[in-house]
Structures are given as structure tokens and as C-alpha cells.
Backbone as CSV, one residue per row, in Angstrom:
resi,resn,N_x,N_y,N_z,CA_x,CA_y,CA_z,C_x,C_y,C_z
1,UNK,-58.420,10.168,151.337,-57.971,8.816,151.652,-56.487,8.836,152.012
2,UNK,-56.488,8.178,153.247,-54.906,8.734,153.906,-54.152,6.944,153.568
3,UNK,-53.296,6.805,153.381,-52.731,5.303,152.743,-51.287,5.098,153.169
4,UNK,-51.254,4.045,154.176,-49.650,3.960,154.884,-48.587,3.285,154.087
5,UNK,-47.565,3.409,153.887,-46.557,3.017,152.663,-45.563,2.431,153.806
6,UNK,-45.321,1.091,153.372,-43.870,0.260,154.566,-43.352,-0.886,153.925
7,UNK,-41.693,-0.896,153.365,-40.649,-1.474,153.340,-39.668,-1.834,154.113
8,UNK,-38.785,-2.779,153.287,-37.397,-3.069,153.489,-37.314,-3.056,155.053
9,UNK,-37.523,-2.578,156.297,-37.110,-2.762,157.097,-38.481,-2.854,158.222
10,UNK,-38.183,-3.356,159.805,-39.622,-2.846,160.443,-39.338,-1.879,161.441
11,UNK,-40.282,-0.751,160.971,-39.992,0.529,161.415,-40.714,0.319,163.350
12,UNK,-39.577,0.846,163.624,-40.062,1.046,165.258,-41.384,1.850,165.317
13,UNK,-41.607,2.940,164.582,-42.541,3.823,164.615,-43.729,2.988,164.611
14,UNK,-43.789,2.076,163.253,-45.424,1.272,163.037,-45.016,-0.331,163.882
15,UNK,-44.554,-0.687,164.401,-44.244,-2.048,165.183,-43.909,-1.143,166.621
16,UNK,-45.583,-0.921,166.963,-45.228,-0.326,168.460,-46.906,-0.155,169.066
17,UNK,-46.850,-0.443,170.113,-48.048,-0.656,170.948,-49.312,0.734,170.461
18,UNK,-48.570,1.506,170.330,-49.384,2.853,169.611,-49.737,3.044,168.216
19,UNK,-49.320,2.070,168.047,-50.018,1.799,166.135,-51.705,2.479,165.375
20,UNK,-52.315,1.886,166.532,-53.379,2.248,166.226,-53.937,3.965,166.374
21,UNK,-53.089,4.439,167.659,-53.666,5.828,167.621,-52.623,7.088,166.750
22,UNK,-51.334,5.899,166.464,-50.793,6.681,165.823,-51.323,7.142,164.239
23,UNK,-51.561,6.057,163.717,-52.440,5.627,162.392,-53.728,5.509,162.122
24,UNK,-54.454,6.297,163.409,-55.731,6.255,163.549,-56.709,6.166,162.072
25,UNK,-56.035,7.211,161.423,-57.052,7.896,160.151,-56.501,7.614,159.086
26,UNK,-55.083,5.886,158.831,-55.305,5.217,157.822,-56.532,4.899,157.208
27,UNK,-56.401,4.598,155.851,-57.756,4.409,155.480,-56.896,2.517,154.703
28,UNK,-56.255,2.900,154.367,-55.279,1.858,153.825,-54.223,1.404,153.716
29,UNK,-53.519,0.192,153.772,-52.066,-0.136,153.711,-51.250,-0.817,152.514
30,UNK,-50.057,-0.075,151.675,-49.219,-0.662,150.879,-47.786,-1.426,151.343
31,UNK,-47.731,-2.473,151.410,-46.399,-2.936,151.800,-45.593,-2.994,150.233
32,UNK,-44.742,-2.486,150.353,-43.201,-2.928,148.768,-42.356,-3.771,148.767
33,UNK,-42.539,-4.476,149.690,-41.965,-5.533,149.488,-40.197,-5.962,151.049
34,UNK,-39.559,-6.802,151.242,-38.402,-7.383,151.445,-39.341,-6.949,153.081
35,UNK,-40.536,-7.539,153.307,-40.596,-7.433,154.970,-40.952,-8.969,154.926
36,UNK,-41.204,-9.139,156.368,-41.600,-10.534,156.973,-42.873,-10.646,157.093
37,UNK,-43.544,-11.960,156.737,-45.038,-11.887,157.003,-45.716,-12.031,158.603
38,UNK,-44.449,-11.992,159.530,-45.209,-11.638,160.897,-45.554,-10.265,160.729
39,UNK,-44.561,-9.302,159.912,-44.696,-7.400,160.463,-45.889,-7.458,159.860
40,UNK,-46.296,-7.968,158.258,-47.279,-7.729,157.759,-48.552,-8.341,158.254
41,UNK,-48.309,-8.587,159.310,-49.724,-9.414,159.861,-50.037,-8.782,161.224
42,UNK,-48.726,-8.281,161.503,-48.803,-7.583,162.561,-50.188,-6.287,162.197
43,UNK,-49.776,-5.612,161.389,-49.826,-4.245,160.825,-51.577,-4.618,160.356
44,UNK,-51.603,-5.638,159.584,-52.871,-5.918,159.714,-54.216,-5.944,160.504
45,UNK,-53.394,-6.784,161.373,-54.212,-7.014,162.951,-54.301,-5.961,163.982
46,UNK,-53.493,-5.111,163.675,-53.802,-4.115,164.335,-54.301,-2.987,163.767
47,UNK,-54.403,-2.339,162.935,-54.971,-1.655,161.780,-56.716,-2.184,161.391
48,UNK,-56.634,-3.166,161.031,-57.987,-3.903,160.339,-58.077,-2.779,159.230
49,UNK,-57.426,-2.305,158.669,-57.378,-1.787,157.441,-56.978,-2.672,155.900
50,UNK,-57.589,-2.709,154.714,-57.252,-3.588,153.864,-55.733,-3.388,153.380
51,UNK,-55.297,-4.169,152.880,-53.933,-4.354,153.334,-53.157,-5.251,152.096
52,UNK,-52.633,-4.144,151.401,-51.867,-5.159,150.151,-50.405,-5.355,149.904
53,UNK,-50.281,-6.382,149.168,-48.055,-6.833,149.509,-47.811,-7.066,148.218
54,UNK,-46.487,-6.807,147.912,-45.434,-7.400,146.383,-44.454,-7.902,147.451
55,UNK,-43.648,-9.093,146.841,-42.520,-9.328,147.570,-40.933,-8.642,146.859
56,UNK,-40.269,-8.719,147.477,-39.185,-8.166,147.353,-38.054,-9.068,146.391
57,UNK,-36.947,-8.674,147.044,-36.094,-10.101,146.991,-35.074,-10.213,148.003
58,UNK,-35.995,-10.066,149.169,-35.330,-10.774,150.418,-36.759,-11.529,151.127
59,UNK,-36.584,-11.843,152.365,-37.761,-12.142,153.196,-38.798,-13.036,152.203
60,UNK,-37.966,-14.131,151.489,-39.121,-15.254,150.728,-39.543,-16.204,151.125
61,UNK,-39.408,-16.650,152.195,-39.493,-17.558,152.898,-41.242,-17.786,152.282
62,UNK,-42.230,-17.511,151.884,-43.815,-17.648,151.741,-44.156,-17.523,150.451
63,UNK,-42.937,-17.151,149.586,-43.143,-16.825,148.242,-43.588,-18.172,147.687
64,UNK,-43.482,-19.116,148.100,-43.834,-20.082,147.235,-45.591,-20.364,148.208
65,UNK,-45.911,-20.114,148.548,-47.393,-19.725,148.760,-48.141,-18.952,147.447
66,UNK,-47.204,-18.274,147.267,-48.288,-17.235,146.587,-47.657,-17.723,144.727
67,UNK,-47.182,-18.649,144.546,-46.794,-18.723,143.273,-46.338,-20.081,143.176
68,UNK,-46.982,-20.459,142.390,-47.670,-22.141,142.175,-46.428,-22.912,141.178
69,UNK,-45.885,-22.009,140.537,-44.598,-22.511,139.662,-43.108,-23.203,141.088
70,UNK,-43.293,-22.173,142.128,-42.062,-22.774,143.027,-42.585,-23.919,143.693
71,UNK,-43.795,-24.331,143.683,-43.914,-25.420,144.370,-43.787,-27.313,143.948
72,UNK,-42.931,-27.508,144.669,-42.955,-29.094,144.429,-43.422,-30.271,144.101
73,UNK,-43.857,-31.076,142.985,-44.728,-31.504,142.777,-45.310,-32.309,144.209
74,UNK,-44.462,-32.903,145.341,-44.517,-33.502,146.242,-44.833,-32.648,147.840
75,UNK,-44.855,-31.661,147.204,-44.774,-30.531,148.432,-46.587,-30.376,148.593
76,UNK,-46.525,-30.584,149.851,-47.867,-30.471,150.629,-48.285,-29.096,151.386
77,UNK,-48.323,-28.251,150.735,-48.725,-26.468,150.904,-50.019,-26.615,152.184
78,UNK,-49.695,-26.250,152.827,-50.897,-25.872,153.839,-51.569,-24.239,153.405
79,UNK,-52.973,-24.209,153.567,-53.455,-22.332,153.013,-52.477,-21.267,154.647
80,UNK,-51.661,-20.720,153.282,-51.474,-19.637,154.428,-52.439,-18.249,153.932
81,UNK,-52.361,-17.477,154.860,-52.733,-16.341,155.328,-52.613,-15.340,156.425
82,UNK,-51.446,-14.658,156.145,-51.161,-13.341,157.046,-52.255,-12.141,157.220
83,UNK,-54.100,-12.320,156.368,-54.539,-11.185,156.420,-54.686,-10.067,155.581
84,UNK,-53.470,-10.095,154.871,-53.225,-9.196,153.576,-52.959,-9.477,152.144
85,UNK,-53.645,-9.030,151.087,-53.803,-9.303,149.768,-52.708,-9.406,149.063
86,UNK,-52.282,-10.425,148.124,-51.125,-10.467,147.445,-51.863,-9.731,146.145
87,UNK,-51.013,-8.588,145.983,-50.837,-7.763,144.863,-49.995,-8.203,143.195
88,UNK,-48.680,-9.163,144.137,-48.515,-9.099,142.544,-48.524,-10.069,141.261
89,UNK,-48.190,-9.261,140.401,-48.623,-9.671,138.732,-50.005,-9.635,138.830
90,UNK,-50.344,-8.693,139.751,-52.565,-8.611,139.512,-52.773,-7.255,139.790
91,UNK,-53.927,-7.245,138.983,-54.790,-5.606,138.633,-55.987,-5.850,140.225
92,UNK,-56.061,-4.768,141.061,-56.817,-5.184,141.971,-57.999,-3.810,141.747
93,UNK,-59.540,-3.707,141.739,-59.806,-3.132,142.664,-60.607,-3.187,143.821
94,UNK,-60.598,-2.078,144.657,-60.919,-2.065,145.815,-62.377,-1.402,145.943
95,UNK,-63.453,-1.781,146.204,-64.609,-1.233,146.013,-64.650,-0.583,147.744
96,UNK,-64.338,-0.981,148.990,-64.505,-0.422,150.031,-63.493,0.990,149.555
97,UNK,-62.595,1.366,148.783,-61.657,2.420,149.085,-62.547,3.264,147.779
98,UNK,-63.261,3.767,147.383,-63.406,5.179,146.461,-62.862,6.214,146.150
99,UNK,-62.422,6.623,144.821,-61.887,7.649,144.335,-63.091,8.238,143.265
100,UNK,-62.952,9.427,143.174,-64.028,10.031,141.736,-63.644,9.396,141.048
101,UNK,-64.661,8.894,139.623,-64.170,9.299,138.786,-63.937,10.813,137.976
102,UNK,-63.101,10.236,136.549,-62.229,11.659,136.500,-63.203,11.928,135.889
103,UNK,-64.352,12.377,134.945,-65.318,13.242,134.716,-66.616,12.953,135.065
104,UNK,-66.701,12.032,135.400,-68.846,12.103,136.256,-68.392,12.359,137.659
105,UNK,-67.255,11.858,138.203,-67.146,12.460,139.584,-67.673,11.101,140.792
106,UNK,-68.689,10.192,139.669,-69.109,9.391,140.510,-68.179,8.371,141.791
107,UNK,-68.538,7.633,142.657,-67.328,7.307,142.941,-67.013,5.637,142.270
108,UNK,-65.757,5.255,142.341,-64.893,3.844,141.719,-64.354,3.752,142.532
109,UNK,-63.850,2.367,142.541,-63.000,1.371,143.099,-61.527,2.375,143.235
110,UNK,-60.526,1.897,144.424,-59.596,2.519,144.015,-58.998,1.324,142.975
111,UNK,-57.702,1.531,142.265,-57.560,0.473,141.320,-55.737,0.685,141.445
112,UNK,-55.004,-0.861,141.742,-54.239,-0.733,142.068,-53.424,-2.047,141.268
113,UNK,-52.577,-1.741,140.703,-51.759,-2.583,140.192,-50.556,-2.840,141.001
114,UNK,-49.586,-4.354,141.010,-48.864,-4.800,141.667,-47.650,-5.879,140.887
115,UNK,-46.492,-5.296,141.004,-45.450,-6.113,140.759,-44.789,-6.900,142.112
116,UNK,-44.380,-7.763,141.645,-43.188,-8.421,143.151,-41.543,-7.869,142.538
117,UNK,-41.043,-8.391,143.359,-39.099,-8.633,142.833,-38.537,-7.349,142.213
118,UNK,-37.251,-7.767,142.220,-36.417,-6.729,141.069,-35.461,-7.018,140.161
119,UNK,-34.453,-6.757,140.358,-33.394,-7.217,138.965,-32.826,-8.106,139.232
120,UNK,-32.455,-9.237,138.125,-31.789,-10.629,138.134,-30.498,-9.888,138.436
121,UNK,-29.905,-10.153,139.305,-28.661,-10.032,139.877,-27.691,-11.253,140.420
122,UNK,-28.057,-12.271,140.672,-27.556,-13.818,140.819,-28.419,-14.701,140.756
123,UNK,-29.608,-14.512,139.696,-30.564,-15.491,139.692,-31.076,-16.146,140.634
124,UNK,-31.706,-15.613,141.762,-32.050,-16.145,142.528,-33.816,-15.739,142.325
125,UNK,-34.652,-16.603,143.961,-35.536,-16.804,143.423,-36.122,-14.935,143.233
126,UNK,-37.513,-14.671,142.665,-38.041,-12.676,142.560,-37.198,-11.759,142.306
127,UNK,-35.969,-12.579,141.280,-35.147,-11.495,140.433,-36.139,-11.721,138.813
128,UNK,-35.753,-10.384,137.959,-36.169,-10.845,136.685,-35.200,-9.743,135.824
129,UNK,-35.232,-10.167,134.244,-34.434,-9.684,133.158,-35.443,-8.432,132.822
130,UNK,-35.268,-7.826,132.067,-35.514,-6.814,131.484,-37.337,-7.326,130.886
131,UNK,-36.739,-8.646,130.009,-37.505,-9.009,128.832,-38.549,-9.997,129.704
132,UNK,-38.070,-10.573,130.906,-39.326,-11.360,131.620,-40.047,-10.616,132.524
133,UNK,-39.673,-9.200,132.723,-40.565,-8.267,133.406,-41.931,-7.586,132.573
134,UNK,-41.269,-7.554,131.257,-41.897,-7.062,130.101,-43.217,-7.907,129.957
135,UNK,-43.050,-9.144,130.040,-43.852,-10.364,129.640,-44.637,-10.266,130.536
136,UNK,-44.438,-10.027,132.373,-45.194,-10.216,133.441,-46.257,-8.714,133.231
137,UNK,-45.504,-7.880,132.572,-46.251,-6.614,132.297,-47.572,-6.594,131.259
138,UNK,-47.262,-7.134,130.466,-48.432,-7.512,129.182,-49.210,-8.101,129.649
139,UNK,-49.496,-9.230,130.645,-50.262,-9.770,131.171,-51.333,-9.120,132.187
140,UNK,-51.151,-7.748,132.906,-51.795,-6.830,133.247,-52.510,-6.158,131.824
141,UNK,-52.200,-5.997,130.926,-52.777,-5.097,129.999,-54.171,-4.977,129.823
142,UNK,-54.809,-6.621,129.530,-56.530,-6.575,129.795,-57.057,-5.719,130.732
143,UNK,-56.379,-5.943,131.837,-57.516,-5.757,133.018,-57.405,-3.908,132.952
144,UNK,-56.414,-3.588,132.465,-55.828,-1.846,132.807,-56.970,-1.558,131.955
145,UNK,-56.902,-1.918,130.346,-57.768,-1.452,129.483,-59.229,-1.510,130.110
146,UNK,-59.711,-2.413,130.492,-60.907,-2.759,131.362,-60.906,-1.272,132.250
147,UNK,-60.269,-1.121,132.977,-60.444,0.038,134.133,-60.680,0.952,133.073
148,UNK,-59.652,1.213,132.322,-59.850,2.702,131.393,-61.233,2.885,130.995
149,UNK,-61.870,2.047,130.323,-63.636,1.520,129.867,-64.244,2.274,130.470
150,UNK,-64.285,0.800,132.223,-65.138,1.239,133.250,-64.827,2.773,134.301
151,UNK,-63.741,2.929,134.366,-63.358,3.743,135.326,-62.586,5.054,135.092
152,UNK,-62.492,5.627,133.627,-62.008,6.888,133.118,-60.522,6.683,133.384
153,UNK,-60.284,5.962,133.649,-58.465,5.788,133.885,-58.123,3.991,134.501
154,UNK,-56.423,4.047,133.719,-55.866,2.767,133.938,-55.379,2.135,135.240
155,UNK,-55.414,3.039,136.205,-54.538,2.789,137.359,-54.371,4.117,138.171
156,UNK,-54.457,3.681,139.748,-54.187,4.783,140.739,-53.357,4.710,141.081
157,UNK,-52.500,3.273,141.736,-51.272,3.007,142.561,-50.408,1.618,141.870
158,UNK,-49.722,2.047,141.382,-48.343,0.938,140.915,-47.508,0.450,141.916
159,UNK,-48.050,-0.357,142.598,-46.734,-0.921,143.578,-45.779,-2.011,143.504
160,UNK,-44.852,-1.228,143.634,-43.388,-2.635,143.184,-42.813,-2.658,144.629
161,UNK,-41.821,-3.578,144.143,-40.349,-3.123,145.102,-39.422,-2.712,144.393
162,UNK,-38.804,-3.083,143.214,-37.941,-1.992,142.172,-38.537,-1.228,142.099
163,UNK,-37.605,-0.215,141.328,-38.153,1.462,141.109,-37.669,1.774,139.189
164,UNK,-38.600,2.426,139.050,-38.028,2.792,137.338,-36.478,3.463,137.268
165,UNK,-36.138,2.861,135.919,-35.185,3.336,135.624,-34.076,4.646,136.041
166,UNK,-33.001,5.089,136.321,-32.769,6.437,136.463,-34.256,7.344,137.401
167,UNK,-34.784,6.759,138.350,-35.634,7.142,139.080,-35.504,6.565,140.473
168,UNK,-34.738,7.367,141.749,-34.763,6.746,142.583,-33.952,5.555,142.396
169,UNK,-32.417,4.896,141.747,-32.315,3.457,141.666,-31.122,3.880,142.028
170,UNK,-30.136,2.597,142.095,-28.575,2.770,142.233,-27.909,2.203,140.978
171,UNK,-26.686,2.203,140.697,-25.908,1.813,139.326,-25.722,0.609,139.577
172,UNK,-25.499,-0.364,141.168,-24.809,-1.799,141.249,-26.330,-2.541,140.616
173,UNK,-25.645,-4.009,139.876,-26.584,-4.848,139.031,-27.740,-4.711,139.909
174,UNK,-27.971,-5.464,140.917,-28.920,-5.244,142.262,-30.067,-4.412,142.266
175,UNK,-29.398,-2.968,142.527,-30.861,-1.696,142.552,-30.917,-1.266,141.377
176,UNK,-30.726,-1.634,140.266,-30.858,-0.811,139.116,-32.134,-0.667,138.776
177,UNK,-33.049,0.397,138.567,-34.567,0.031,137.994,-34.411,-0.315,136.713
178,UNK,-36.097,-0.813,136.600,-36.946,-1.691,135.320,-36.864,-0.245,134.252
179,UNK,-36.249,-0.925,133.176,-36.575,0.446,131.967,-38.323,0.362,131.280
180,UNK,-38.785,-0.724,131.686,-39.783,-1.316,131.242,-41.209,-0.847,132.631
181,UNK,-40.672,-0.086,133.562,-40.821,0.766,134.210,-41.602,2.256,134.164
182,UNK,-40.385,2.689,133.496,-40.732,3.371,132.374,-41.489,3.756,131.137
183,UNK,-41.346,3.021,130.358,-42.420,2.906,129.420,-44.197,2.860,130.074
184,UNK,-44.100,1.989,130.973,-45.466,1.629,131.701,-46.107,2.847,132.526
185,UNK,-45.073,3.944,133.361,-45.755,5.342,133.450,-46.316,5.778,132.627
186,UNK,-45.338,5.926,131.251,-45.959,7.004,130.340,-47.130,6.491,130.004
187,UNK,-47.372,5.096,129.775,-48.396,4.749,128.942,-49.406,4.643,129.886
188,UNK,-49.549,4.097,131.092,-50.468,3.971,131.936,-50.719,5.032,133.298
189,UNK,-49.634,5.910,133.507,-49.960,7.182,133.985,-51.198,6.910,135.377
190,UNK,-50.344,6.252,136.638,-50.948,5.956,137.712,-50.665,7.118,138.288
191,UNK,-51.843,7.937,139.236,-51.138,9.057,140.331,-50.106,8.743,140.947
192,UNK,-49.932,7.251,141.384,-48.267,7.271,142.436,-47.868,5.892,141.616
193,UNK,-46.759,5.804,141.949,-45.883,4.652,142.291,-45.465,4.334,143.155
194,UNK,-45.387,3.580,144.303,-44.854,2.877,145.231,-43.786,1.921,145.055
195,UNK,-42.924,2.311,145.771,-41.651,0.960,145.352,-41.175,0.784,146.612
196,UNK,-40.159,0.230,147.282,-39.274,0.193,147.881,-37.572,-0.225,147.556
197,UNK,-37.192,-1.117,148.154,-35.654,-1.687,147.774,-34.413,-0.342,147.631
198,UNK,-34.842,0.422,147.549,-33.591,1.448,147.995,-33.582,2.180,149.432
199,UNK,-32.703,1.316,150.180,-32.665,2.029,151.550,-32.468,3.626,152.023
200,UNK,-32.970,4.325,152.469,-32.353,5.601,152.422,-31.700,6.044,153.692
201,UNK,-30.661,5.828,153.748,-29.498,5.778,154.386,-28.950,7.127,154.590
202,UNK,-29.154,7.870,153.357,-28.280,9.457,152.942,-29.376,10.048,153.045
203,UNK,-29.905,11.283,154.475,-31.012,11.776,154.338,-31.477,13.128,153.225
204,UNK,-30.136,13.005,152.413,-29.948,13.287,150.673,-30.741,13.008,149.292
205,UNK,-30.815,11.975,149.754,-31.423,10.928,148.521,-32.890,11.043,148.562
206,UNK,-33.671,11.216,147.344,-34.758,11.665,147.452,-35.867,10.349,147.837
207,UNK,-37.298,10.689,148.099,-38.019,9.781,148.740,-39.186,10.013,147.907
208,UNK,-39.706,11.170,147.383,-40.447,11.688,146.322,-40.380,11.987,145.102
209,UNK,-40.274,11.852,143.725,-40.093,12.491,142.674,-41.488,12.498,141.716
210,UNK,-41.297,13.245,140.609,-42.183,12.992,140.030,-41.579,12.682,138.782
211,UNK,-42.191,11.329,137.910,-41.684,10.901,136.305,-42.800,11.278,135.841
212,UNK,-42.781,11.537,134.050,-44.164,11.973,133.577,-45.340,12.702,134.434
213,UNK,-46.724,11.923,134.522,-47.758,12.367,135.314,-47.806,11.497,136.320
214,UNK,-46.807,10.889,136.738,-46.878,10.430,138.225,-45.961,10.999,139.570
215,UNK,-46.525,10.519,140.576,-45.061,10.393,141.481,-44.575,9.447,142.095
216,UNK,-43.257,9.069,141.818,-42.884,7.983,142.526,-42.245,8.219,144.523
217,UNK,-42.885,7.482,144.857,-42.843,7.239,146.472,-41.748,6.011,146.655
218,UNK,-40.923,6.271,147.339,-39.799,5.503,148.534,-40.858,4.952,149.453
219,UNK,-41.069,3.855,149.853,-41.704,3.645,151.044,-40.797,3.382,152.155
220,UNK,-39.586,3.275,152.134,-38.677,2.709,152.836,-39.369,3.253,153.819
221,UNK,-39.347,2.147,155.455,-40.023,2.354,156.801,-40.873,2.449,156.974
222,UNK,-41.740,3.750,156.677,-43.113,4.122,156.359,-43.138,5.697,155.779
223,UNK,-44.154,5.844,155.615,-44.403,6.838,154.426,-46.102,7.527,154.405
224,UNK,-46.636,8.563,154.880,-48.286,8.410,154.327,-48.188,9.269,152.859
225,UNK,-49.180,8.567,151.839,-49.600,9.582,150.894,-51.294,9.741,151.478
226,UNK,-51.662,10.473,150.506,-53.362,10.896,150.067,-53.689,11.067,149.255
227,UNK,-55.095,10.299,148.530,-55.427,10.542,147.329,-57.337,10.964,147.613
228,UNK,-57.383,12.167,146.974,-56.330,12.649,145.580,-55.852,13.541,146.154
229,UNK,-54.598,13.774,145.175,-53.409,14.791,145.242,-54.478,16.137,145.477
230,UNK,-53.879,17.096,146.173,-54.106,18.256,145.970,-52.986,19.086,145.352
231,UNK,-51.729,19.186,145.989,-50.969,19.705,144.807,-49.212,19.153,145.194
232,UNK,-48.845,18.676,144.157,-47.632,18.490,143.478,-46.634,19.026,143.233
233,UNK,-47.013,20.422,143.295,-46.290,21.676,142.254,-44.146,21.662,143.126
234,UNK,-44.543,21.417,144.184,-42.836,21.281,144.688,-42.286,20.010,144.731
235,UNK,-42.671,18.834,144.156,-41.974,18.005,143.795,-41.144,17.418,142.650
236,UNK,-39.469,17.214,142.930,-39.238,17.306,142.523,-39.650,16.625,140.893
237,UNK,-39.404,16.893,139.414,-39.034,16.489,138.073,-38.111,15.652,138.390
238,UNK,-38.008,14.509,137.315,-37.082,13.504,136.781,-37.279,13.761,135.003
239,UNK,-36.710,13.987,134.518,-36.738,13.921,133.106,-35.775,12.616,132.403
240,UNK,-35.817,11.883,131.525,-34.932,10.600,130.820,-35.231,11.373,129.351
């Protein structure tokens, strides 16, 4: 299963008349968040691949579509729809995408968990604290345990737009990752993480790592992974 990864910016590469033969043998699409819901509809419509989003904390202009607390008591919401699944604060799975399971082999849903936003940095709207990320996190917990039950494991793909702690982040208030991040690898131990919000600017700065038993993915632009992993073994460690 080949799976296209696209942030923070719109990459000339996938916003181009050749989309389709370039990306022929997508099987699926992760957006991380801070794009516009034309690219993501774009990418849709041309793809017809299933197609899931977290928002960022730029490009909100629709956020109050997808989250019933920003809306006005007087505000008259028309149904939008760009095409693609809002991922976050929800446990999704995907019964068209199959992975083994990990000991009958049979096949499952892929199973994909989804955050929006990142760090309260001027309180604006898809920033959060430490302790209200925590809260949005517990609220996934049913459904993970549920997968573990049904599906020999909690999670395949974690997609944010922050990034964990000392993983991939920067020191200004802004990019700092979720420590609460953290904790949620070890314990729930998804094959990837997906994030975006750190531009990679310095073709230095890493785009791959691995924390615990995962790896975390940069989607910045675009990105393909595949699951399942075949092997790992040269990517880099993060240790905390």
C-alpha cells in the first residue's frame, strides 16, 4: 500500500496536470494539515483515492465546518465538502485499505488516528496547551482499545500537524512538539506518524526518524510511505 503524505505548502510536483500518472499507484492520501481546501480537493478529484485531513494552524478559513463549538449560535453553516475525510480528534478505519493482521494474517481495516492544530502560541483559533491536548487524547482511548480487541493492534497511522516532543520540532513557542506526543507512541505504538508544520527549509533537517517503535514522517510538500514496512534498519533513532 503506497500512501501520499502533503503539507504546509502546495507542492508544484502534486498541483500539476500530471498528477495522476505521476501518482498512478497511490493507494491513499494523508494531508497534515496548514493547506487550503481547494489543494485538498484538488488532489482528491484527481486521484479518486480516499483521502484524509487534520488542520493545522494556518489555512482555517473551514475549520468551523468541521467543529460545532466555533460556530455561531446565529450562523447559518451551509454542508461543506471538499471530498476528503476529516480525521481529527477521530479513530478512523478504513475497510477499502487492508493491512494483515499481526498474527492470523487475516486482512483489517487500515486504522488511522487523527489530531488537528499545534501549540497555543497566541491563542488563536487550533492552538492547544499541553493539558487540553491530553484531554483531546483520552477521548480516542475507547476506540484504540477497540482496535487492539478487534484488530491485534491500536493504530497504523497517527496524523497530526505538530510533531512530538524533541522529535523533528523547533525551540520558538510555535513549533515546539506535544510531550503528550510522546507518551502516546510509547503506549500506542502506530507504524508511522505523520505530522507536518515544520518547514524544511535546511536540506539538513531530518524528514524521517524513528521514536520508540514508530517512525515519524515530515510530510512537508509531499512524501510517499508504504505499509507494511519492509525495513527500517537505516533510519535514523531519537532517544528522550
Amino acid at each position: 500500500m503506497k500512501i501520499l503524505l502533503v503539507s504546509d505548502q502546495i507542492d508544484p510536483f502534486v498541483y500539476s496536470s500530471t498528477i495522476k500518472e505521476v501518482f498512478a499507484d497511490i493507494d491513499c492520501v494523508l494531508c497534515a494539515g496548514d493547506l487550503s481546501m481547494d489543494y485538498v480537493d484538488f488532489i482528491v478529484s484527481s486521484l479518486n483515492k480516499p483521502t484524509y485531513f487534520v488542520f493545522g494552524n494556518h489555512n482555517l478559513e473551514h475549520l468551523k465546518y468541521f467543529h460545532k463549538e466555533l460556530q455561531k449560535e446565529d450562523q447559518q453553516l451551509k454542508e461543506y465538502s471538499c471530498g476528503a475525510i476529516y480525521a481529527g480528534f477521530s479513530v478512523i478505519r478504513d475497510n477499502s485499505l487492508l493491512i494483515p493482521h499481526p498474527v492470523s494474517k487475516k486482512p483489517t481495516p487500515l486504522l488511522i488516528a487523527g489530531v488537528s492544530g499545534s501549540r497555543d502560541y497566541n491563542h488563536g483559533q487550533c492552538q492547544y496547551t499541553e493539558n487540553q491536548m491530553k484531554f483531546k487524547l483520552l477521548k480516542l482511548v475507547p476506540q484504540l482499545i477497540m482496535n487492539k480487541i478487534r484488530y491485534g493492534r491500536y493504530l497504523d497511522i497517527f496524523l497530526t500537524h505538530a510533531t512530538p516532543r524533541h522529535v523533528h520540532d523547533h525551540e520558538d513557542n510555535c513549533h515546539k512538539g506535544f510531550k503528550v506526543f510522546n507518551r502516546f507512541l510509547k503506549k500506542y505504538k502506530p507504524t508511522f506518524m505523520v505530522h507536518g508544520h515544520i518547514h524544511l527549509y535546511d536540506l539538513n533537517e531530518p524528514r524521517i526518524s524513528r521514536y520508540d517503535q514508530s517512525i515519524i514522517v515530515n510530510a512537508y510538500g509531499h512524501y510517499v510511505i508504504e505499509l507494511p514496512v519492509t525495513d527500517s534498519s537505516d533510519i535514523p533513532v531519537i532517544v528522550d
